[in-house]
N, C-alpha and C positions, 0 to 999 in steps of 0.2 A: 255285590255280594249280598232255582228251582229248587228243591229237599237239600242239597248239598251245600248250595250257597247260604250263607249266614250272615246276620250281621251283627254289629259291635255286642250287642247283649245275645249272642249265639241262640236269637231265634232267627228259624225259615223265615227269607224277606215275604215269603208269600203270607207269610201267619202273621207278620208286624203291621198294627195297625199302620206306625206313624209311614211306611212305606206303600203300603195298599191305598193311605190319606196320597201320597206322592203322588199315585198311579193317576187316582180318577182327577188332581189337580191336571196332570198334564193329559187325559183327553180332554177335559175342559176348553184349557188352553189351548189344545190345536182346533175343537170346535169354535172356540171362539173368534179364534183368525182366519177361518176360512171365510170367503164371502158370502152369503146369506144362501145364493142360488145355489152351492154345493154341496148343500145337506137339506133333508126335507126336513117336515115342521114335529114330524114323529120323533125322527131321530134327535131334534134336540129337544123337545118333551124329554123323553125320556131320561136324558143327561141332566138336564136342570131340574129333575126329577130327585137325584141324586147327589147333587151338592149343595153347600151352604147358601143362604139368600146371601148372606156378604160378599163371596165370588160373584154370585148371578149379576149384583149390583155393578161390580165391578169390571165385569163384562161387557157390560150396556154399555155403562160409563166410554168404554175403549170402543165399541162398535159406534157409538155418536161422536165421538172426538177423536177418530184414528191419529189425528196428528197431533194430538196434544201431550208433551211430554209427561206432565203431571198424572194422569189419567194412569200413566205404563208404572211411575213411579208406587203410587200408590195400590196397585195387585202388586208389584214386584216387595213390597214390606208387607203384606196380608201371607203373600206365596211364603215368607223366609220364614215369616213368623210361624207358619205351619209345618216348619219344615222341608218345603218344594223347594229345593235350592237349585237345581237348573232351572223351572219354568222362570224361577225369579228372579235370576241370572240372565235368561231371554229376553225379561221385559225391562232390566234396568238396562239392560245394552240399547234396547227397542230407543228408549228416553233419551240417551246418551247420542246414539245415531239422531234424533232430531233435534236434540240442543247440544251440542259441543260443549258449551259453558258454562253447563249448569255441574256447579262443586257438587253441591249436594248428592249427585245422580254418582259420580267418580268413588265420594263415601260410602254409598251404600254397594256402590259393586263390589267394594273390598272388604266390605261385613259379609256381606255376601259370600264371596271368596273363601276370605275367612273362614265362616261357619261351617264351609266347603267341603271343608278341608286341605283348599289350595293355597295354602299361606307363602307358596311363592308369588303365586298369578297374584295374590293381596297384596305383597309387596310392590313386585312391579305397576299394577295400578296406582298404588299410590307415588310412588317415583313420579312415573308420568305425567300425575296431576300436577306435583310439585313442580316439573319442569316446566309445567306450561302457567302454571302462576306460583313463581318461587318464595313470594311473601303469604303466602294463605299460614295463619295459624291453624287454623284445624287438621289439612291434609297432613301439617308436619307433628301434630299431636295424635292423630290416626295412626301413621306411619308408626309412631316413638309407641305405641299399646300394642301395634305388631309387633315389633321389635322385642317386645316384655313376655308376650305369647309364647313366643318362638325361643326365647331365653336369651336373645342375641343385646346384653344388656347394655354396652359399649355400642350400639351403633342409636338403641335407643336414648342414652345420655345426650348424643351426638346430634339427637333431633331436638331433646328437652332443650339443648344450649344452641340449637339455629332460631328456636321459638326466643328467647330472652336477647337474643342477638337484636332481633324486631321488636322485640317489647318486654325490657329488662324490668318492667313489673307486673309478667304475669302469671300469673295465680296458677295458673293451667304449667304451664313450665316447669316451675317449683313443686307443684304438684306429682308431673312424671319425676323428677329428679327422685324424687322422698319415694315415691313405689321404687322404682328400681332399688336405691339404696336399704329401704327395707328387703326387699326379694334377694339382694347381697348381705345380710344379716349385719348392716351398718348398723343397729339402731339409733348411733347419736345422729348419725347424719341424717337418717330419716324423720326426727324429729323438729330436727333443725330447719330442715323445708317442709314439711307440714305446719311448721308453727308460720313462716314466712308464707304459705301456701294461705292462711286463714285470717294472718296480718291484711293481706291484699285483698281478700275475698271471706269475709264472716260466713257467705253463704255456701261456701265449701263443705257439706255436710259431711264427703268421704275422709275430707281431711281432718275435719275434729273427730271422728269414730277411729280413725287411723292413730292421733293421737294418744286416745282415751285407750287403745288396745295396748301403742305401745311404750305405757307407762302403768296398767294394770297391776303389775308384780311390785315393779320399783317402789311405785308411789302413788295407792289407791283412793289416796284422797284427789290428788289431783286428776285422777282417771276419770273419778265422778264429776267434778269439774267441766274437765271434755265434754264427757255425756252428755251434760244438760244444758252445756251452750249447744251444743247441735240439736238436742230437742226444744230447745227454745225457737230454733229455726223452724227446726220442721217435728212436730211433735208425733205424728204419725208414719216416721220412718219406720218401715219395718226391720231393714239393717239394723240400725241402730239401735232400736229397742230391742232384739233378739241380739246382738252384742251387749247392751247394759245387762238383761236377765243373765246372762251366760257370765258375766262380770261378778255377778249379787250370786249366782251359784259358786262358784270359787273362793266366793268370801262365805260362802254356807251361809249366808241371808237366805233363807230360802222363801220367806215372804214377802220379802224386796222382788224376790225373782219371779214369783207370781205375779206380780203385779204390773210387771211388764208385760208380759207374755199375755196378762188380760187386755192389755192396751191395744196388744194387737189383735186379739181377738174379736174385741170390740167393732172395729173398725172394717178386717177380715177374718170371718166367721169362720173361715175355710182355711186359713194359716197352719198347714197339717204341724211345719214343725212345733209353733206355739201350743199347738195342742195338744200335740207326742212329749213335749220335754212337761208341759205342766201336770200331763199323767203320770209321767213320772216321778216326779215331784211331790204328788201326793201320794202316792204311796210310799217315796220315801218316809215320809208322816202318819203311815198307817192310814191313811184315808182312804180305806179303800172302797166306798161306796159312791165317794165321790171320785176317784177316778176311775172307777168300772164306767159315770158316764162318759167323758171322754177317751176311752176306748169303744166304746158302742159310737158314739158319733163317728170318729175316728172310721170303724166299719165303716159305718153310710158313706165316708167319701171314697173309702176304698176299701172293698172288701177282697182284695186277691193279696194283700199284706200280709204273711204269716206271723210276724210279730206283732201287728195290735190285738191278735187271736191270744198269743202266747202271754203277754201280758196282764191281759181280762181274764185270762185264765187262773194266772197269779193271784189275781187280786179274788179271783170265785174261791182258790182253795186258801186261800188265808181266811174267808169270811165264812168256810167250810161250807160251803156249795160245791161238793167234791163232783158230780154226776156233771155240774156246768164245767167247773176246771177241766175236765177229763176231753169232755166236746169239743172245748176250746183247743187243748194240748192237740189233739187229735186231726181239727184243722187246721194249725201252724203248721206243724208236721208235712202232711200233707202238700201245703202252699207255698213252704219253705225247710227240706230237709236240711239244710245246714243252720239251721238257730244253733247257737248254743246252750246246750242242756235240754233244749228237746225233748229227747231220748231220755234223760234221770228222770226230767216232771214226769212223764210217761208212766215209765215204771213207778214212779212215787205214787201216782196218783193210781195209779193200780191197786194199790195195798191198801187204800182210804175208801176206794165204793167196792170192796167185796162185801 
């Protein structure tokens, strides 16, 4: 899913990058398999011409070690992560035909899958695996996130309690229990095994922010508690700190809330959400010179967003730079016909540069 076919964000597959990225991953990939006398040294000039040096790398890699499974593994997580979910699908199968044994290769075919959009074929992968080594914690923890995916949440429970069956203290177990039960709007139960989930394993980051969420209304003191044992762990999470900011915005801290959002800043300069909610933020403060820069940087990372346009815009005709607001209004519009209010700034801003 030529002009007619579409796909999920109803652009032509021919106009989408991350699809046209698909295309030249699988010429690649069948140049890469052929054997060297099958193609002359122009025709693959020109193909490596045209992709990434980390494919190219990874090409060599597989033409010098054809039989090593690692070699297929690793293009097959570069392919996924790009998006190629057949080529990557090819190559973990490649791995898989020449180690049988290796779990690792079984896990990724079913992320794979997964990502796929074949969340049966990911099931039964992971069945399979299970049956051929019925004690693996992971495949039956894989299985129990399918299972959560798919909403099938009783068959997911069902894996949580074959995992504790083998290892009644572990952390991972208690952990799927407490997702599911939160996803079934249990929240005591879900607390109950994120706390036992964090008891066993301090370094459960997901489960103290899980915590720390789902005790925010109840009882915000202890939410901030959560928080800052998990960033004691890992102080540069960006979950978590984009969960604590979004905490301190609810409580209308909103300099509490800045300050995470710098953290993450800090560390990822390119953090668009950190940067979108702190512009925000200042102009909820009337800042608005200081958040015109992050809307202008905002641009640099992505200037086809109607909404960082419409915003800078905001912030141009509050500081009465009517003729910049107008520009701005003008490319949101344009970038993104469904903003809301669009169309009034528009008009408004009409009546302010006659």
């Amino acid at each position: 899913m030529i002009t007619a076919m579409k796909n999920r964000s109803g652009q032509p597959y021919l106009l989408n990058p991350n699809y046209l990225f698909a295309i030249i991953c699988m010429v690649v990939f069948s140049f890469s398999c052929q054997p060297s006398s099958q193609s002359d040294s122009s025709s693959n000039d020109l193909v490596l011409d045209t992709i990434p040096s980390e494919l190219q790398m990874l090409n060599i890699e597989i033409q010098n070690n054809p039989t090593m499974p690692s070699v297929y593994l690793d293009r097959s997580r570069w392919l996924m992560a790009k998006g190629s979910f057949a080529a990557a699908l090819s190559d973990v199968e490649k791995a898989i035909n020449l180690d049988g044994e290796n779990r690792e290769a079984v896990i990724l075919k079913a992320d794979i899958e997964l990502n796929y959009y074949r969340s049966l074929a990911s099931i039964q992968t992971l069945k399979d695996g299970i049956e051929k080594w019925p004690d693996d914690l992971d495949l039956k923890a894989k299985l129990a996130e399918v299972y959560i995916f798919v909403e099938q949440y009783s068959l997911a429970k069902t894996q949580a309690h074959e995992i504790l069956k083998i290892q009644p203290l572990s952390a991972q177990g208690f952990f799927l229990l407490g997702w599911v039960s939160k996803l079934q709007q249990d929240s005591t139960a879900a607390i109950g095994y994120f706390k036992k989930t964090v008891e066993l394993d301090a370094d459960q980051i997901a489960a103290w922010q899980e915590l720390a969420e789902l005790t925010q209304n109840s009882n915000p003191e202890l939410s901030k508690i959560y928080y800052e044992n998990g960033l004691t762990i890992e102080p540069h999470d960006t979950s978590l700190l984009h969960s604590y900011a979004l905490f301190f915005q609810n409580q209308n801290d909103l300099e509490s809330a800045k300050k995470q959002y710098q953290k993450i800043i800090d560390h990822y300069p390119n953090y668009e959400a950190a940067l979108y909610n702190t512009g925000l933020l200042l102009m909820d403060q009337d800042s608005f010179a200081s958040s015109i820069d992050y809307w202008n940087y905002l641009i640099k990372l992505d200037s086809t967003k109607g909404k960082y346009y419409y915003y800078r815009g905001i912030c141009f005709e509050l500081s009465e730079k009517y003729p910049m607001a107008k520009a701005d209004y003008v490319l949101a519009a344009d970038l993104d016909p469904t903003l809301p209010s669009i169309q009034a700034a528009l008009k408004a801003i009409e009546e302010k540069v006659k």
